[in-house]
C-alpha positions as CSV (number, residue, x, y, z in Angstrom):
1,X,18.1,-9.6,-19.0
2,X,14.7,-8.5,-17.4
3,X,11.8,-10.8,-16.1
4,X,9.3,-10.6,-13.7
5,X,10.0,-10.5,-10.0
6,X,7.5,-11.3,-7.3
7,X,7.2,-9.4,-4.4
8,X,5.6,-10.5,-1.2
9,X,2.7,-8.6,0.2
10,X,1.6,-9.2,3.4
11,X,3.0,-13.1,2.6
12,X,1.5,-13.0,-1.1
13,X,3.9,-13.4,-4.0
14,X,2.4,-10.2,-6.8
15,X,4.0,-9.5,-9.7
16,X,4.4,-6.0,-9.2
17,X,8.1,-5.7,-10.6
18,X,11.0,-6.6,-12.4
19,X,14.3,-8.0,-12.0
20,X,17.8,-7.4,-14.0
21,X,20.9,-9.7,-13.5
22,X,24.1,-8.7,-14.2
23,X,27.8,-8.5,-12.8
24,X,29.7,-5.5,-11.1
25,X,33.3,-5.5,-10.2
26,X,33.3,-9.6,-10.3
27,X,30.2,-9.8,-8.8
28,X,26.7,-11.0,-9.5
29,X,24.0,-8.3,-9.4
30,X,20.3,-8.9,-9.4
31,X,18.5,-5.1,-9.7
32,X,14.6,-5.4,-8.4
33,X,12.5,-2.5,-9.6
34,X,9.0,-1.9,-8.6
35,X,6.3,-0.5,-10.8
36,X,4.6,2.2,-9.2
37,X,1.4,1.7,-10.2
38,X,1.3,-2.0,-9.5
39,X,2.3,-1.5,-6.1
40,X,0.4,1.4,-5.3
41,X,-2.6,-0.4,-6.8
42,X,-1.9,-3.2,-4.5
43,X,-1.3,-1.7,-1.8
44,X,-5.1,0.1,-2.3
45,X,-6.7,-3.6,-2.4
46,X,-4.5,-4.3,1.2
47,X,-5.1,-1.6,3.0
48,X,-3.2,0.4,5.4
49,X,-0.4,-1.4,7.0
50,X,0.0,-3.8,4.3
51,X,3.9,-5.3,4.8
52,X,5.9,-5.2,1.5
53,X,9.0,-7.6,1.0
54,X,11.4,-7.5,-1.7
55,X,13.0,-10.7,-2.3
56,X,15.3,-12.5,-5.0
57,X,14.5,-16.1,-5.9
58,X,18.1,-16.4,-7.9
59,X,21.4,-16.8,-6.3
60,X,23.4,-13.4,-6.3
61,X,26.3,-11.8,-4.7
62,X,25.0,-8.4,-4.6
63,X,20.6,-7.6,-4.3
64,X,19.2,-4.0,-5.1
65,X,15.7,-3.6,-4.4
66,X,14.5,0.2,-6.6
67,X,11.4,2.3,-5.1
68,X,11.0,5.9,-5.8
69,X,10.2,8.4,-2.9
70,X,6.2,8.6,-3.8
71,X,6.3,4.8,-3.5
72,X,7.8,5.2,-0.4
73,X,5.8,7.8,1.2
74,X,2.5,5.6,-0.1
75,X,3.8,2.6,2.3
């Protein structure tokens, strides 16, 4: 199951991704994936040296936060 996931930039919560729970080897699992062109349009409106935190707001044994290279390279 997928909903939105907020993402904290530079202290703001955007909705800029989404977030998939599931279980792995007895474990909880909560999968955060960003959307590239959210972010990057984001982080165009902040500026350089905007501060990007990926955080879970549910309960989970086991967090995975998902960025691609170019999303990378553009922080």
């Amino acid at each position: 199951m997928a909903n939105d996931a907020s993402i904290l930039i530079n202290g703001k919560a955007e909705t800029v991704g989404t977030a998939t729970n599931g279980k792995r080897n007895d474990q909880t699992l909560t999968t955060i994936t960003l959307d590239q062109k959210k972010l990057e349009d984001k982080l165009a409106a902040e500026g350089k040296g905007a501060v990007v935190s990926i955080t879970a707001t549910r309960k989970s044994d086991v967090i995975v936060g998902e960025l691609n290279g170019q999303m990378a390279k553009n922080m």
